[in-house]
N, C-alpha and C positions, 0 to 999 in steps of 0.2 A: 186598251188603257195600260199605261206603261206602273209600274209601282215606280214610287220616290224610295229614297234611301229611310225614312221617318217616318211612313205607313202603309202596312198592305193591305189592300183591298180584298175582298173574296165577293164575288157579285156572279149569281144566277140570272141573268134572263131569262124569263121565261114568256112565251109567243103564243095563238092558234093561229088558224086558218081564219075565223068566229071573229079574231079580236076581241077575244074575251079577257076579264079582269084576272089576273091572277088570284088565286084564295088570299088571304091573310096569312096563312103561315109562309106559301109563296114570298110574299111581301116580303117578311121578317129576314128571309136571304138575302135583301139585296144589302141589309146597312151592311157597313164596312165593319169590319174586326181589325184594330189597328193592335199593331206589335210594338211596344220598345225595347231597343236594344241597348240594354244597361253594362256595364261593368261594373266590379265590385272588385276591393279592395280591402286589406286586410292592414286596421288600423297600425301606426307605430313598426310596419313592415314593409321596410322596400325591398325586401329578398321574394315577396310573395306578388307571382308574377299576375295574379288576377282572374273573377273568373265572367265571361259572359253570359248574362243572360238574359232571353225572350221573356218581356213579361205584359201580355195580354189577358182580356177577361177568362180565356182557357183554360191560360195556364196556374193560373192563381187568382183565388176570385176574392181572397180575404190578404189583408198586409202581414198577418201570423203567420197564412200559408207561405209568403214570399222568408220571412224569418227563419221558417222552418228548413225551408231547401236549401238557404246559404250555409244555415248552420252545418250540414252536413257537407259541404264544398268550403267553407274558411274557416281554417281551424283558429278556434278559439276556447279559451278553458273553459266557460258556459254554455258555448254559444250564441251566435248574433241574436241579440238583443236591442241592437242602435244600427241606426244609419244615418248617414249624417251627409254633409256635402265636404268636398277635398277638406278644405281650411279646417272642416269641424264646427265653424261655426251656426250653421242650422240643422237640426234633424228633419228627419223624414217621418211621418205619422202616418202618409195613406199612400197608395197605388197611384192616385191622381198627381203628387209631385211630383213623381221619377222626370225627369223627360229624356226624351228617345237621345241615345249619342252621347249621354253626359256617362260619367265617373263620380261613384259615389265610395263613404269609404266606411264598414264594417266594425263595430266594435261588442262587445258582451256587456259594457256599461254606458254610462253620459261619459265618462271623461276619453276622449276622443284624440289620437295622437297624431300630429298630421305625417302625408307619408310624400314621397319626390314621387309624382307618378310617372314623368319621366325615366327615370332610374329602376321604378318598377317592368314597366312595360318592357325594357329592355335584357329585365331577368330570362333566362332559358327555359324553357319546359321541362321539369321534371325528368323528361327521357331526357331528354340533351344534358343534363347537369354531369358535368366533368367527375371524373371518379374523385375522393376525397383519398388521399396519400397517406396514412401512419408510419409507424413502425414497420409495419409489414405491407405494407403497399409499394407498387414502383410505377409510374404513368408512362405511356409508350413515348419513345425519344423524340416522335417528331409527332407534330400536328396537324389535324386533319383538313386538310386542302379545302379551300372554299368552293363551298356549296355541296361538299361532300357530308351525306349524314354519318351523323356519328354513332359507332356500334351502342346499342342500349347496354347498361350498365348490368354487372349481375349481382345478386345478394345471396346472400345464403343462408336458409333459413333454417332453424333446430326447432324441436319437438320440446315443448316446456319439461324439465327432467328428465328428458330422454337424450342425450346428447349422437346415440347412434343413430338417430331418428333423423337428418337431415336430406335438405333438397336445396339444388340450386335456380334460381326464379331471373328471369332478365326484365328490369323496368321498361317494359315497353308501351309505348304509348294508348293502346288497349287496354292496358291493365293498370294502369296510373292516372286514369280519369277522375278520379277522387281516394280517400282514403277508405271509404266504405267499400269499393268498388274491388280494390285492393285485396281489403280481407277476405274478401268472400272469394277473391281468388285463388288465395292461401289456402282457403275451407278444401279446394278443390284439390289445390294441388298435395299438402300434408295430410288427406283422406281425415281430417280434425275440424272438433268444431275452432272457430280463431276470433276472439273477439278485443284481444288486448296483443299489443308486442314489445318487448323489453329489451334494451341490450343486453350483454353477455355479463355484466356485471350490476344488471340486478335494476337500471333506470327505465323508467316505462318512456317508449318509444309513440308519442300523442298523436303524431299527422303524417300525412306524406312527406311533408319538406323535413322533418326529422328523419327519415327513413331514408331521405335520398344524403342529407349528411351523414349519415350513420358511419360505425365502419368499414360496411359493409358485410355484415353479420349480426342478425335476430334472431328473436326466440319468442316463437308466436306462442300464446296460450290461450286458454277459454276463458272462463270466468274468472279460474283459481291460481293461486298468488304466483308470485316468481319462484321458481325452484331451481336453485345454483346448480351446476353442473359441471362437466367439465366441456364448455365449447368450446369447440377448436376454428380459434379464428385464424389462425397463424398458415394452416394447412389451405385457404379458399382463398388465402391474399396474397402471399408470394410467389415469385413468378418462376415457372418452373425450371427456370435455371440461373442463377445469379453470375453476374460478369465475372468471369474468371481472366487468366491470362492471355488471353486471344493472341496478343504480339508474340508472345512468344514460338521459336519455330523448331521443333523437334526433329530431330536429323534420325529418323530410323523407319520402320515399316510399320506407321500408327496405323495406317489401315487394316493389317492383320490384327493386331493388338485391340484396335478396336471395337473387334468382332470378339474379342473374349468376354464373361461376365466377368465385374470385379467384385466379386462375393466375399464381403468382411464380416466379421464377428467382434461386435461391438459392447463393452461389459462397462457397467457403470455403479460406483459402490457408492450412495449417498451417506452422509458422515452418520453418528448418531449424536451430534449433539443437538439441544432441545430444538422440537420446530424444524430438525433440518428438510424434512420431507417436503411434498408440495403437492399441490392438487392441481398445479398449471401442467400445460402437456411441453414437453420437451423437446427440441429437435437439435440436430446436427449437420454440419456445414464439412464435408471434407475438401480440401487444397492440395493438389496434386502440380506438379510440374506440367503436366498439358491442358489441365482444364480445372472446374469446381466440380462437384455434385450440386445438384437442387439442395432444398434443407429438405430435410427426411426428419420424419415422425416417427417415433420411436414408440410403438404401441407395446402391448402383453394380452395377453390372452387368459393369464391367470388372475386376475384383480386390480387392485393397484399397485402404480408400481412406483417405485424412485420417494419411496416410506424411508423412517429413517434407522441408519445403520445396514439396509439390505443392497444387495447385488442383482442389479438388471442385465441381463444379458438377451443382445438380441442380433438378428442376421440380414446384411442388409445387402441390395446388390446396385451397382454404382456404377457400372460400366470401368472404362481405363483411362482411369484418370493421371497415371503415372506414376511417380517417385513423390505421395506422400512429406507434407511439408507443414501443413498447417491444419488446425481445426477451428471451428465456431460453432459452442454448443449456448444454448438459450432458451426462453421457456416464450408461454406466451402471456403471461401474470393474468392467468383464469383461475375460475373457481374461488373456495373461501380462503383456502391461504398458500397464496402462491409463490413465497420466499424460499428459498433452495439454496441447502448448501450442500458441494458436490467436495467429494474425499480424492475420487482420481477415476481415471479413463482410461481401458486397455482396449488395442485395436488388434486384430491380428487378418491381415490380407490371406485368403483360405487359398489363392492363385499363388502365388510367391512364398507362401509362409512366413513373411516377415512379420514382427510382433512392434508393436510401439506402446511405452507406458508414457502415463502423461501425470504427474501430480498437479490437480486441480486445489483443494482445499480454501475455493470460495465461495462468498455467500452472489447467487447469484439473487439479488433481490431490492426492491427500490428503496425499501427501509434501512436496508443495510450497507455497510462502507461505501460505496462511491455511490452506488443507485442504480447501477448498470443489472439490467436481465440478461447481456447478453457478454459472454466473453470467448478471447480467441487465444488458444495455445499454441506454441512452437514445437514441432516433434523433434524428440531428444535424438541427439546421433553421437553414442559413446559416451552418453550421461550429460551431452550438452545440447543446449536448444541449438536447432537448426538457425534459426534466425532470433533475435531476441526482439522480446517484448518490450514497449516503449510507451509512454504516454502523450501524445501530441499536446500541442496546448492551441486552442480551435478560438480565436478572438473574428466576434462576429456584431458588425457594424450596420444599423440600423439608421437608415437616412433621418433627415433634419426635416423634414416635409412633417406639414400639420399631416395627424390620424396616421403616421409611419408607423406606427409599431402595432402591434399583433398579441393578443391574448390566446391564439393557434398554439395547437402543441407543432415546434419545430424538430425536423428530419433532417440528416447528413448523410451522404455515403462519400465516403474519398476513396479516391481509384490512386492505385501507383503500377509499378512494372512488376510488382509484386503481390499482384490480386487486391482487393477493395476491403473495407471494413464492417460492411453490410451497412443496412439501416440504423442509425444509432437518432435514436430524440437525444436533443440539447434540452437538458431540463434544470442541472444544477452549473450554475456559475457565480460566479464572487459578488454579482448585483444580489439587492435582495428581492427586487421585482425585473425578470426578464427580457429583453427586445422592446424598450421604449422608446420614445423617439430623439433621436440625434445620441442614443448609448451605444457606448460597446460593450460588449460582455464575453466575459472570458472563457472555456469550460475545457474540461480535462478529457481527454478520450484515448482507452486504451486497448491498443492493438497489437499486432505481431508489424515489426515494420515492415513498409508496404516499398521502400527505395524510393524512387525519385518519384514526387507525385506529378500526377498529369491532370486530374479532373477534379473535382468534384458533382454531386448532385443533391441539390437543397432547397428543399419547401416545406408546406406544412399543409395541417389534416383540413382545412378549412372551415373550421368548428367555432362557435364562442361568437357573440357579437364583435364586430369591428374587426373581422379576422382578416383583412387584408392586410400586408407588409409590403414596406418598401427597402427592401436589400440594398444597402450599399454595397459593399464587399465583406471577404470574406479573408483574414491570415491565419494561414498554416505553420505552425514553429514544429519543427524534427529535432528535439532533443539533443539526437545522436549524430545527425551529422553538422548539426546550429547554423541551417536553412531555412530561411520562410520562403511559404508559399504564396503567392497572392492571387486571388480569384475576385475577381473587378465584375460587378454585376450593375447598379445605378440604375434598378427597376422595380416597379412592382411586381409581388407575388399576388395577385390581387384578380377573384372573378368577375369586378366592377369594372378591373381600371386593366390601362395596356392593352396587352392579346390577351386577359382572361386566364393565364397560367397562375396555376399556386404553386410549381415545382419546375426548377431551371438547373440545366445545366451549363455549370460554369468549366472552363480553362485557367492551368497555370499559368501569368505571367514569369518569362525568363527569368528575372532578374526584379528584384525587388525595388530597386533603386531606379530601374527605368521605368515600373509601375506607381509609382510613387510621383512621377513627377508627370505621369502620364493623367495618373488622377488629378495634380493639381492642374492641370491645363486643362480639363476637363472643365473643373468646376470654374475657372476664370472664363474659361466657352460662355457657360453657361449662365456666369456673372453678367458679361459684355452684354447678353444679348436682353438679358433684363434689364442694362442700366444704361444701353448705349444712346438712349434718347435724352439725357439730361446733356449730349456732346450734340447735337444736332446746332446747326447754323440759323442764329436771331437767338437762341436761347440768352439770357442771361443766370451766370452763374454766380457761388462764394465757395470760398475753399476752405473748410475749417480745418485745424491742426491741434489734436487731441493731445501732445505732450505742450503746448504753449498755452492753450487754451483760448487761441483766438482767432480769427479769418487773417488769411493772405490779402496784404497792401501794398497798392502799385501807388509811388509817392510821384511828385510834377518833377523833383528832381531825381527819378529813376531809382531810385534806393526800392529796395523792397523789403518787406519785414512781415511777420506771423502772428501780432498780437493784437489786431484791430479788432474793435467791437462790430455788433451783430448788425448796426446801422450805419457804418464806417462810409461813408458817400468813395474812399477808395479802396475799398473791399469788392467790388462789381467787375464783373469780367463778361463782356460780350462776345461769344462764340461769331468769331465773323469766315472762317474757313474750314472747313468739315471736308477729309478726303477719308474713309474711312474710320481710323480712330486717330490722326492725325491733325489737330486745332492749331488754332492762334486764336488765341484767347486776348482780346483787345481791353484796355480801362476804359469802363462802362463811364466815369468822372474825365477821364485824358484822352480822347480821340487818339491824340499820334504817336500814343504809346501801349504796348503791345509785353506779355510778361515773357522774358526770355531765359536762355541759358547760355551764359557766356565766360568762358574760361572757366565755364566747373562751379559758375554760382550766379542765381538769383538774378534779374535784374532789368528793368524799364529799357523796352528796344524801340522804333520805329518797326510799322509793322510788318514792312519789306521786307526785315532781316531773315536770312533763313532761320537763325540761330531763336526766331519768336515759333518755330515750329514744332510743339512738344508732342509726342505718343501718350496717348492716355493707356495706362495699363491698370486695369478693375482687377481686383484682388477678391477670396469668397467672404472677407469678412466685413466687405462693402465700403470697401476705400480704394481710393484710386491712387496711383503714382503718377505723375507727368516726368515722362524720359524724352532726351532731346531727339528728334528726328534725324540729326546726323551723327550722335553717338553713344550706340549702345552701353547702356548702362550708365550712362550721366542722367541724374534725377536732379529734379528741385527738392533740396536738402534744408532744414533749420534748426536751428540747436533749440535750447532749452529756452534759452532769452527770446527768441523769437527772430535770430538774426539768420541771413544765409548763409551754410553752408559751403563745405565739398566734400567728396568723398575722402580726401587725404584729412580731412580735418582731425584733431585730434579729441577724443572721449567719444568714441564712436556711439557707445550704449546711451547717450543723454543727446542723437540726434535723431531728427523724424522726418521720411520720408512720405509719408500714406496721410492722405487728405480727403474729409468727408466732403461730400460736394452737396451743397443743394443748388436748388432751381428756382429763380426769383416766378412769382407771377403762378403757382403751380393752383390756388385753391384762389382763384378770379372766377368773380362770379360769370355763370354758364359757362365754365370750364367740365371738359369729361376727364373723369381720371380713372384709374385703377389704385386700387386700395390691397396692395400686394403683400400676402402673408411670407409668403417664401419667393423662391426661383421663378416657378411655373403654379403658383398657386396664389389665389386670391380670395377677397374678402366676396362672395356671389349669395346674390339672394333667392332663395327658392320660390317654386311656384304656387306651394303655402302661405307663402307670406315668412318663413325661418330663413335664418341666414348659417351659410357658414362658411369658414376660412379655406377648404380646400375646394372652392372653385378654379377650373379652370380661367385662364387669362382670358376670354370671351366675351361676346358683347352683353351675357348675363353677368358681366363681373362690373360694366361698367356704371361711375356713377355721376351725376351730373351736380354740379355745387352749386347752392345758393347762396351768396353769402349775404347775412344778415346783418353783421357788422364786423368790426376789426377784430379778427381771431377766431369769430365766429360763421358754421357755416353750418346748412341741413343738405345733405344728399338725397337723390331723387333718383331710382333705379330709371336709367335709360332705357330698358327692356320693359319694363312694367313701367308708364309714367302712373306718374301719382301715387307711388308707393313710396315713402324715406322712410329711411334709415331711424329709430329711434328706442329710447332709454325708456320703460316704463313697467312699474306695479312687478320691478324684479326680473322683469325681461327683456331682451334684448331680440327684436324681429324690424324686417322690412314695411311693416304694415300702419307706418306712420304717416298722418292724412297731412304734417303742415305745420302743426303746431308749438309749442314751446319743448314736448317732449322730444322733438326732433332737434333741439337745437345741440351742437356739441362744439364745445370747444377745443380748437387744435393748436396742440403741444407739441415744440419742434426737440426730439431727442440727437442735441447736438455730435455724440458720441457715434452713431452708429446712420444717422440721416434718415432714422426714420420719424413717424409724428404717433402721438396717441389722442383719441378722441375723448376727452371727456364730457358728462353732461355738466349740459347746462341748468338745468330744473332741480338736477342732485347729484352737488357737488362731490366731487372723490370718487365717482361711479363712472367708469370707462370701458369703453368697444372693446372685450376680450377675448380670447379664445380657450374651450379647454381641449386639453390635452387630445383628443378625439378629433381638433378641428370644430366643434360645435360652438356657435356663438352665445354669449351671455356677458351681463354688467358686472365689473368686479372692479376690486380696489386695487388699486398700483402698487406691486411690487418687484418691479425691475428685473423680472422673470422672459419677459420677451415675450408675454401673451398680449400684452395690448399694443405690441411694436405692428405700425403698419409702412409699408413703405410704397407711398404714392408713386404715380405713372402718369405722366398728363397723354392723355389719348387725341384733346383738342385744347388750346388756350381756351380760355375765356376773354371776355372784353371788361374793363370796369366802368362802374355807372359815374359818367362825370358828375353827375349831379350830388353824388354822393346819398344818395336818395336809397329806397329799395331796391332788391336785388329783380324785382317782379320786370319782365318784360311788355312791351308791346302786343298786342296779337297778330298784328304783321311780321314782327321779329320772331315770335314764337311759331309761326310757320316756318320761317327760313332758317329757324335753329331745329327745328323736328325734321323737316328734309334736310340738312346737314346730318345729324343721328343717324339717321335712316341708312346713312352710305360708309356707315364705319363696318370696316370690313367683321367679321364673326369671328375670325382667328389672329390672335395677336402674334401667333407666330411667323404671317406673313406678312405682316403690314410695317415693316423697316422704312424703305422708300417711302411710303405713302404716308405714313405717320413725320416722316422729314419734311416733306412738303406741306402737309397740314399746320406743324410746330412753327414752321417759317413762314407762312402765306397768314396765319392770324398774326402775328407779332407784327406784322409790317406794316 
């Protein structure tokens, strides 16, 4: 007997010779012991990848006992107390509900969050979770080749008040099977009892998945409370040797030299004015002409050290690092008060006997003048700095995409020909709230200059809800020699989205100006490909013009003009030739006349004429140009009045090129459309029953119109039938059966060619988004959260009858096999979506 995947059997036969009766306990072997195999899920969390479990009358003979084991496998402030089904909408009360195969989802109360279990499932395993970046963190340059495991992580754990007392532990999948499982590893490995763990600044550290964000540095303890210390995070996380000048190529015999020690004697006088002491640990960064040192920890032996007013002196060896150029001293902000201000730095190489003095007289400290822990000095040569100090100005651009920005503490290093600047956080800049979406922010960062930049490396800790980022670019201003740098990224930093990277390495563009223009042809790319279906062949079009106020008019006698109303019978324009972006755009009211450009202006052709054949060029702020196909840079131009143009014409600033376009026939009933929040992002409904705006363009994004009367239509997830779109009791979700709450009226925003959906049931309440990408009902305020910008995936047909939108059930099969063949990625469906746009219109 074979098992099924849904129950296993366990069956003794038992036999004689006799053909005797087996006893009754006998008997009692043969029923089946069936197994389910459940999942669980950790409500309001889709980072928490889930845990499996068997549950038969063995293994748990009461529904507490089942309570009990999750609570120690999901972590929850109470622990599990509810179970519930995905949506949330039923609980679970006995053993007998569960059924085998299903997902259920984990909570410590009744109020129950629903979670993408898609999205979860796809989270990593604790081992696998990529290291988290700070300050002191650097991720290896390249990525780990597929289907290559990835080295386990290592953490490094202190002795509660004991800060000598550490060990380093690697998260490996034996020892990360749960959190309990964990501590009692620690019991093992710290020869301590371990029942609680905190970070280094005093916050209790509750589950695994916090441990695996962590800094990578904890501090186990027993029962008894946090006790500050001084942990040294800074020494387990940087790497032990920081990019120094690699290119550069030393003409002499470094190989002997190399072989000598570079034994220094390093003296450090902290000021004594109030507070300047510190309880953080301190290191130092030397910059030589052939190389760097590691940063070195500057211990004592006698107490504490670097109190204020005293002199540290301490002996370090460094190998040959060359001719002395630069330093980088910095703490790691531990302990109770870890602000520092430093009076100056003597260095004396014990091999050369040369001496360097360096006047420091800053506060290294976040409370204080800029915020910087970490700074870098120029060594003096004849009372003048070798290289001067400079302060870059770092403008750091955060894409337009809903949920782009990042509440992560953000990371820099800039690399030049002149050694790098270490890890500096981007914390203070001229916003009053940091990396939002579609901001740039500005912030100051000072260094010893670095000469011509080549690189940088930029990410973040991956901490904080919603800490994914989408990086635009990145410009670097050089003070000194009044150069920008431009570092062009247009990705996520994200372990959800892309390849899974929180930290990228970018390159300088050459020249600024040819980055610049390299960015805007990008984003026009990336415009075309979103809007190049409203130019497909049978479409019919209008062209609004936002300095006239009114659609483009092809008149019987060839005049053509820019101020015709929204219903203008010659406002219509029939796409009747499509060669890439290349139309002839025909009068949808005049057959044999066709919109042209002739001698530089406007005007009704025959549609033969070459001169009826315009280049459509899409712009990123979702207007199009029409340029003639035989010469560059002839547009269709119209002044204020609404008359044609040319480019010689005279008040240049009171004429307008760029024309919003729509698309007649787009929300026909049993049309599919896309409901597009940005570029590559859409309105998609989850498997909960929640909606949100940064779905990808897919066939979960798409939605199917019903339309109920003039202006009026209810959407109906094409992926989930019988699920619409709808407004109710304050919330805005997919999980509308049909009703009047699904009904929404659509508003055409003439300006920008997108529409906004409001309801119908309660008026002034419209399909929003916040800032996150998360959908909800909100009141119109021309913020560009209720801007959606439709996609027809398929026409629709209209009901001649004028009747309801409701179909046939003959129809309704040959419109769900239609559905059924739209391809899942809208990034490949060009052609195909051409021929569908034209094959219904016909």
């Amino acid at each position: 007997m074979s098992d099924t995947p849904s129950t296993s059997f366990s069956m003794i036969h038992l036999t004689s010779s006799q053909g005797q009766v087996p006893s009754p306990r006998q008997m009692s072997l043969t029923h089946p012991v069936v197994a389910k195999r459940i999942s669980f899920y950790k409500s309001g969390d889709p980072q928490f990848r889930g845990v499996r479990v068997v549950v038969n009358p063995r293994s748990f003979k009461t529904f507490d006992a089942l309570l009990d084991s999750l609570s120690r496998k999901v972590p929850l402030p109470f622990g599990v107390r509810n179970i519930s089904t995905p949506r949330g909408r039923h609980s679970i009360t006995c053993l007998e509900q569960l059924e085998d195969g299903e997902s259920y989802l984990c909570s410590h109360s009744r109020k129950v969050q629903p979670v993408d279990l898609n999205k979860a499932r796809r989270c990593r395993r604790p081992w696998h979770s990529s290291m988290s970046i700070s300050a002191h963190a650097h991720c290896s340059p390249a990525a780990a080749a597929p289907g290559v495991p990835r080295a386990p992580r290592r953490l490094a754990v202190f002795r509660n008040g004991d800060p000598k007392a550490r060990r380093m532990v690697l998260l490996s999948r034996r020892v990360t099977q749960s959190f309990e499982a964990f501590l009692q590893h620690l019991m093992e490995v710290m020869q301590c009892r371990v029942t609680k763990l905190y970070s280094t600044d005093g916050r209790k550290v509750p589950n695994l998945q916090a441990v695996i964000l962590s800094s990578g540095v904890v501090v186990a303890a027993g029962r008894e409370p946090f006790k500050p210390g001084n942990y040294d995070i800074q020494k387990y996380l940087l790497p032990a040797r920081l990019p120094g000048i690699s290119h550069r190529v030393y003409k002499g015999n470094t190989r002997a030299e190399n072989r000598k020690s570079g034994n220094w004697k390093v003296s450090i006088i902290t000021s004594d004015l109030p507070n300047a002491g510190t309880s953080s640990q301190i290191y130092i960064v030397l910059y030589g002409r052939h190389r760097s040192s590691a940063p070195i920890y500057l211990y004592g032996t006698d107490g504490a050290q670097f109190q204020d007013g005293h002199e540290d002196i301490f002996t370090i060896t460094i190998g040959n690092i060359g001719t002395l150029f630069k330093i980088r001293i910095g703490h790691t902000n531990s302990g109770i008060s870890p602000s520092w201000h430093c009076k100056q730095i003597q260095l004396w190489n014990m091999n050369t006997e040369e001496k360097f003095y360096i006047p420091v007289q800053r506060w290294l400290a976040q409370d204080q003048e800029d915020g910087e822990i970490c700074r870098e000095f120029s060594v003096l040569n004849k009372g003048q700095p070798t290289l001067p100090v400079t302060v870059y100005e770092v403008l750091v651009a955060t894409g337009e995409l809903w949920n782009a920005g990042t509440v992560a503490n953000v990371y820099i290093s800039i690399h030049g020909e002149k050694g790098d600047t270490g890890s500096r956080q981007l914390f203070r800049s001229k916003s009053s709230i940091n990396f939002l979406r579609g901001q740039t922010d500005t912030f100051s960062l000072e260094a010893v200059h670095l000469g011509d930049l080549c690189k940088i490396v930029i990410g973040h800790d991956g901490l904080g809800p919603g800490n994914g980022w989408f990086l635009d670019d990145v410009v670097i201003r050089d003070p000194i020699t009044n150069h920008e740098y431009a570092f062009f990224c247009h990705r996520w930093l994200d372990q959800g989205e892309d390849d899974g990277k929180i930290v990228r390495e970018l390159y300088a563009k050459d020249n600024s100006i040819i980055f610049a223009r390299q960015k805007l042809e990008h984003k026009i790319k990336e415009t075309w490909a979103a809007e190049s279906w409203k130019f497909m062949k049978g479409n019919t079009l209008q062209f609004y013009n936002k300095l006239t106020g009114g659609f483009v008019r092809l008149h019987p006698d060839g005049l053509v003009d820019a101020v015709g109303k929204k219903g203008d019978k010659y406002g219509f324009f029939d796409v009747i030739f499509n060669k890439g972006n290349i139309c002839i755009f025909q009068s949808h009211e005049i057959k044999h006349l066709s919109l042209a450009l002739d001698r530089g202006f406007a005007t009704g052709m025959a549609r033969g004429e070459a001169s009826t054949e315009l280049r459509v060029l899409y712009q990123p702020n979702h207007c199009a140009l029409l340029e003639s196909a035989r010469v560059r840079g002839l547009t269709v131009i119209f002044d204020s009045h609404g008359k044609t143009a040319g480019e010689s014409s005279t008040g240049y600033a009171n004429l307008s090129k760029e024309f919003v376009v729509f698309v007649k026939g787009v929300f026909l009933n049993s049309a599919v459309v896309l409901l597009a929040t940005s570029l590559c992002q859409a309105l998609c409904l989850r498997p909960d029953g929640s909606c949100t705006g940064v779905g990808n363009r897919s066939e979960k994004s798409y939605w199917k119109v019903h339309k109920i009367s003039a202006g009026i239509c209810m959407f109906e997830s094409v992926k989930n039938a019988h699920m619409y779109l709808r407004i109710k009791d304050g919330q805005c979700d997919g999980t509308g059966t049909g009703d009047i709450d699904c009904h929404f009226k659509i508003k055409k925003n003439l300006q920008n060619a997108s529409i906004s959906l409001e309801s119908t049931k309660s008026p002034g309440l419209f399909v929003g988004l916040q800032s996150d990408g998360q959908v909800k009902p909100v009141i119109y305020n021309k913020n560009g959260n209720v801007f959606f910008y439709p996609q027809v995936i398929k026409f629709g047909r209209e009901n001649p009858m004028g009747m309801s939108a409701t179909l046939s059930q003959k129809e309704e099969k040959i419109e769900s096999k239609n559905e059924q063949e739209i391809p899942a990625e809208s990034e490949a469906r060009g052609p195909l979506l051409s021929s569908m746009a034209s094959s219904s219109r016909k």
